[in-house]
C-alpha positions as CSV (number, residue, x, y, z in Angstrom):
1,X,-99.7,-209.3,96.9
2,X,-98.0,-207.3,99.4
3,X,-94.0,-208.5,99.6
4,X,-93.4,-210.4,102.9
5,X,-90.0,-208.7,103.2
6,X,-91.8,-205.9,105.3
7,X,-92.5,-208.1,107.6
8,X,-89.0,-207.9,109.8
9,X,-89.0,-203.9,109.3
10,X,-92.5,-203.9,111.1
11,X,-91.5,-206.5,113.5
12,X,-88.5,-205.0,114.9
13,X,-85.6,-206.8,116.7
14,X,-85.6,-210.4,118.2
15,X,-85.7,-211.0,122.2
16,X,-85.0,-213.0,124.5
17,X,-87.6,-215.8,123.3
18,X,-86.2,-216.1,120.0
19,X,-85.7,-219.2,117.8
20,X,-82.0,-219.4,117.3
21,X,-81.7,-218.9,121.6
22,X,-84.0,-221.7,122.4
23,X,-82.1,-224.2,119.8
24,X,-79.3,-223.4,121.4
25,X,-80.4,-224.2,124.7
26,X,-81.1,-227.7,122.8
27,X,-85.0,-227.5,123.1
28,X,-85.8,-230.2,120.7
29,X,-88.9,-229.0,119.4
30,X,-87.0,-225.4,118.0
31,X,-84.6,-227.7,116.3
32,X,-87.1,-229.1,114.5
33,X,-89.1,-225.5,113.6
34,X,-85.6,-224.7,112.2
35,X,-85.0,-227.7,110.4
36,X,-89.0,-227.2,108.7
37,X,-87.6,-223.4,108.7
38,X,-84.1,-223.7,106.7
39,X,-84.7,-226.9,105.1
40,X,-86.1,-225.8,101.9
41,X,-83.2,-222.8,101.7
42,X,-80.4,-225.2,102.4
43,X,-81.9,-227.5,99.1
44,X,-82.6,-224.4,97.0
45,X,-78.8,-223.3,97.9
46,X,-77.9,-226.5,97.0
47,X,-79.8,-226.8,93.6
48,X,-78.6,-223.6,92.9
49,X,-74.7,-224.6,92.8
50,X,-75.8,-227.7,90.5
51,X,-77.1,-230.1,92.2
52,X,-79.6,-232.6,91.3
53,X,-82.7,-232.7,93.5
54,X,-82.1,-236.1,95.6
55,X,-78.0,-234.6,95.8
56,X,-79.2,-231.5,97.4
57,X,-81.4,-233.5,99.9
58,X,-78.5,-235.5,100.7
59,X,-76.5,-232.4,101.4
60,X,-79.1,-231.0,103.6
61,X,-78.9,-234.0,105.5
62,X,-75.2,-233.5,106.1
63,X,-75.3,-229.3,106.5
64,X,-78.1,-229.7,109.9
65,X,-75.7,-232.4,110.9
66,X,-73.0,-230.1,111.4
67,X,-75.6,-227.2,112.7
68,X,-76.5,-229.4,115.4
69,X,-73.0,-230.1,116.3
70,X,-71.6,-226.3,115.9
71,X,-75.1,-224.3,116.5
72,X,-73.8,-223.5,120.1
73,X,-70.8,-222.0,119.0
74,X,-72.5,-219.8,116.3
75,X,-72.5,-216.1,118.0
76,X,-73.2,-212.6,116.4
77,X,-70.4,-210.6,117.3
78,X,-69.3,-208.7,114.7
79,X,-71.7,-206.2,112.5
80,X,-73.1,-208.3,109.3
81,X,-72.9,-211.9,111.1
82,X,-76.0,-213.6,110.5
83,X,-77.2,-217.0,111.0
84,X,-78.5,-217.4,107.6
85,X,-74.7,-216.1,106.2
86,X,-73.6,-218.9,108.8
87,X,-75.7,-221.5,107.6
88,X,-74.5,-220.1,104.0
89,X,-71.0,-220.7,104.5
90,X,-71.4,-224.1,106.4
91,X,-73.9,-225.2,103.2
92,X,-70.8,-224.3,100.2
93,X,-68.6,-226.4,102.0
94,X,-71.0,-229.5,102.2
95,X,-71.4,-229.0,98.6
96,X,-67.5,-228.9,98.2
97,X,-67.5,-232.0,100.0
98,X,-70.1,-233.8,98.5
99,X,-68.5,-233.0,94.9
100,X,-64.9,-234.5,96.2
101,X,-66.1,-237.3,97.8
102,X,-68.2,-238.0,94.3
103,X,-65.2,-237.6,92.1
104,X,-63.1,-240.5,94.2
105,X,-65.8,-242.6,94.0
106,X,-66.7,-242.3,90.1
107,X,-65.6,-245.0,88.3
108,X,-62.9,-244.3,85.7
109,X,-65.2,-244.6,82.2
110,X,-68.3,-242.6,84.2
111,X,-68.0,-239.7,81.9
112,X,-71.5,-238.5,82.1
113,X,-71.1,-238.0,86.3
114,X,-67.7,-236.6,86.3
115,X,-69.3,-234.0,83.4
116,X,-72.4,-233.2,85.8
117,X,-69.6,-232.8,88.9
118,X,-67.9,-230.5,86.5
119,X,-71.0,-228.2,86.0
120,X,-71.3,-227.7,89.9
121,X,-70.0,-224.5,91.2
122,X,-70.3,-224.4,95.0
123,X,-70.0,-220.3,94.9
124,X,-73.2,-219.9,93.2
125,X,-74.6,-220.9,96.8
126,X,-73.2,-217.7,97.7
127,X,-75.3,-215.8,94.5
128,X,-76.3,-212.3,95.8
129,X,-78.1,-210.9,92.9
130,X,-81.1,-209.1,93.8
131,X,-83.3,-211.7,92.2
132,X,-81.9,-214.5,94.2
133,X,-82.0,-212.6,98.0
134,X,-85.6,-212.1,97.0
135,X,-86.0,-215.8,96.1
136,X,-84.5,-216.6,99.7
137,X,-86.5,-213.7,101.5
138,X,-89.5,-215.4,100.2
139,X,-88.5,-218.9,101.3
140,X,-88.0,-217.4,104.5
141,X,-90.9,-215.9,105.5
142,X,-93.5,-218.1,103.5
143,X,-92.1,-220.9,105.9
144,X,-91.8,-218.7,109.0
145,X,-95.5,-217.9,108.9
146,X,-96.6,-221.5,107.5
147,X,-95.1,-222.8,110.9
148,X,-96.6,-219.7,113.0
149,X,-100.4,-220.9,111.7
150,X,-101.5,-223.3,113.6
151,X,-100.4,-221.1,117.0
152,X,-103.4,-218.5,116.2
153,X,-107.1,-219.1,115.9
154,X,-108.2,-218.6,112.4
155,X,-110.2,-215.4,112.5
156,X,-107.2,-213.7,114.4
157,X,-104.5,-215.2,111.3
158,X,-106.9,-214.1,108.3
159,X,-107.2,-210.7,109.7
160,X,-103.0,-210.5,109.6
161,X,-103.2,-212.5,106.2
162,X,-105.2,-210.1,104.9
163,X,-104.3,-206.7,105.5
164,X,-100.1,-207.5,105.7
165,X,-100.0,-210.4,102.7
166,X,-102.7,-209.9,100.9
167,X,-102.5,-205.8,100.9
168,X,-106.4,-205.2,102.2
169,X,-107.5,-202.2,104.3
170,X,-108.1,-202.7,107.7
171,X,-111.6,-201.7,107.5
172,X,-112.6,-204.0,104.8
173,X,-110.9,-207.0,106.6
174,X,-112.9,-206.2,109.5
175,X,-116.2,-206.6,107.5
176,X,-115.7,-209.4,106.0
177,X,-114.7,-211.4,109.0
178,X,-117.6,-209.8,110.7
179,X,-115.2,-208.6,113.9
180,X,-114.1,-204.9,114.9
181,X,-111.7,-202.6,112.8
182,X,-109.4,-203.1,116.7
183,X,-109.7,-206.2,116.4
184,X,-108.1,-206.6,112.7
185,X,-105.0,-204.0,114.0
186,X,-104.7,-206.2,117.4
187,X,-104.7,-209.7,115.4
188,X,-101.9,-207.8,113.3
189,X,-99.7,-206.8,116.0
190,X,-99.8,-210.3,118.1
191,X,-99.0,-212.2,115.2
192,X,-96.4,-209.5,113.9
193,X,-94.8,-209.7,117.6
194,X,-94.6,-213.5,117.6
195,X,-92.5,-213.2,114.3
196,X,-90.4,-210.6,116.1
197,X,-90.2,-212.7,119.3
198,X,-89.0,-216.0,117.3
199,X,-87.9,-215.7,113.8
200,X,-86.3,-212.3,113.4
201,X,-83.0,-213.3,114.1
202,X,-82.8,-216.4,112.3
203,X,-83.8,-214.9,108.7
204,X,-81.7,-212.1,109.2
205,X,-80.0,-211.5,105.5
């Protein structure tokens, strides 16, 4: 199956109709495409660092709390800032917190938690081994293009599923769905343009 990290190099650069613009504007329904976007990252961050799985949840909760309070003041101004390195950062220091507030509130003879608390290490949220950016990237876009379905009608979505996921020719899609070879490159480029148009600058590395 064809990686979907060449998705962003074929899509090009966000614009003006992007995600991360519209959330901060306070449209309600982008802030909720971002939460269904960034949700499963933040957890898998999260897990990473130690946490158990109902811990990390709980830590989710509180990292979109603090988006939804800061996101206005989240800008890219300097070369490298991303929102996902932003989100990063905000997400180690809920699990910082989460792990002080647990130790003051273990009881003295709780061995076993203060042990588990002990195992956490809220820098492997920040793990950028090859394998792991590849974990995100697939996160990412797998959940970018889940929430981008139901916007296209089917025929137009399996013809992009086919030749950019799945790795078919162009030609072959176009048989199978019984439409025109055009047609295949023209379902392509809309949806590739929509990912352009709303994701690309929120799952920026």
């Amino acid at each position: 199956m064809t990686d979907p990290s060449v998705i962003p190099h074929e899509a090009g650069h966000s614009t003006s109709l992007s995600l991360l613009q519209r959330v901060r504007a306070r449209d309600q329904e982008a802030w909720e495409r971002l939460l269904r976007l960034y949700a499963p990252l933040v957890e898998l961050w999260a897990q990473r660092a130690g946490l158990q799985e109902a811990d990390a949840a709980d830590v989710r909760q509180e990292v979109f709390l603090a988006v939804s309070h800061a996101i206005g003041q989240f800008h890219c101004d300097r070369p490298g800032d991303t929102f996902r390195g932003w989100l990063r950062t905000i997400t180690r220091n809920k699990v910082i917190d989460f792990c002080s507030r647990r130790r003051d509130e273990a009881a003295p003879g709780d061995l076993a938690d203060r042990e588990a608390l002990a195992r956490v290490s809220p820098a492997q949220v920040d793990e950028s081994a090859d394998q792991a950016v590849e974990q995100e990237n697939q996160v990412l876009y797998r959940r970018a293009l889940e929430l981008m379905q139901q916007d296209f009608e089917r025929s137009s979505w399996q013809a992009f599923w086919r030749t950019v996921i799945d790795g078919q020719t162009p030609q072959d899609v176009a048989h199978e769905l019984q439409i025109t070879v055009n047609a295949v490159y023209l379902a392509k480029s809309r949806v590739l343009a929509r990912l352009r148009e709303e994701f690309t600058d929120a799952i920026g590395s």
